[in-house]
C-alpha positions in Angstrom: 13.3 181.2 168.8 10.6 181.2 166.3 9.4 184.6 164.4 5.6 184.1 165.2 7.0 184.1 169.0 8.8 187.6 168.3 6.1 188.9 166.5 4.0 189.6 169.9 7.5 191.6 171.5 7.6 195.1 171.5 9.9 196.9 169.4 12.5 197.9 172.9 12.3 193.8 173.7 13.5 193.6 170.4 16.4 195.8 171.0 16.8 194.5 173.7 17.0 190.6 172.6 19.0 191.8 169.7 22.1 193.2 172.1 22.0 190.0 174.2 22.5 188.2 170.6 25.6 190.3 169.0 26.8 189.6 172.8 26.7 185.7 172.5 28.1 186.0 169.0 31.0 188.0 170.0 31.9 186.2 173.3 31.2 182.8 170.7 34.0 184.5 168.1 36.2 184.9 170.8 35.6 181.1 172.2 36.4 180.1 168.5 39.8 182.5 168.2 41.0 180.8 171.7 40.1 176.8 170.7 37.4 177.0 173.0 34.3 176.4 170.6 32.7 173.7 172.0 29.0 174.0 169.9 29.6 174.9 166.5 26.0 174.6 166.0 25.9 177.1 168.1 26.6 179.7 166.4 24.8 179.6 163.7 21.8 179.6 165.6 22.6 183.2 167.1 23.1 184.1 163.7 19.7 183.1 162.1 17.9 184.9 165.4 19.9 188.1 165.0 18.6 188.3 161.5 15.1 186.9 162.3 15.1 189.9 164.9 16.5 192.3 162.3 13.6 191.3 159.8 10.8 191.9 162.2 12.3 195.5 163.1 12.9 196.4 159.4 9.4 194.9 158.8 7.7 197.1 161.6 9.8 200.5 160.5 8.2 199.9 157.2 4.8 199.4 158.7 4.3 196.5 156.4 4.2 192.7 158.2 2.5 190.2 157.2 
């Protein structure tokens, strides 16, 4: 998921994208507690695209963004 790519959603896709993320990171946690994990990789890549979405929102509530 790229930024330039979020960039066109609006700000309730955003929301919306950003709840399906802090799902996948939970239900990954939980894979993880019960030696499940089977793509570490994984989760680091939901974690760089909950904060890419956090940046955009923060950058949009500021009205900056560039």
């Amino acid at each position: 998921m790229k930024a330039s790519d979020l960039r066109t959603n609006s700000a309730a896709e955003l929301r919306t994208q950003l709840e399906e993320l802090l799902r996948e990171q939970f239900n990954l946690r939980m894979q993880k507690g019960s030696g499940q994990f089977s793509r570490p990789s994984q989760m680091r890549a939901v974690r760089r695209d909950i904060a890419r979405i956090k940046t955009l929102m923060t950058e949009s509530k500021v009205g900056g963004g560039t």
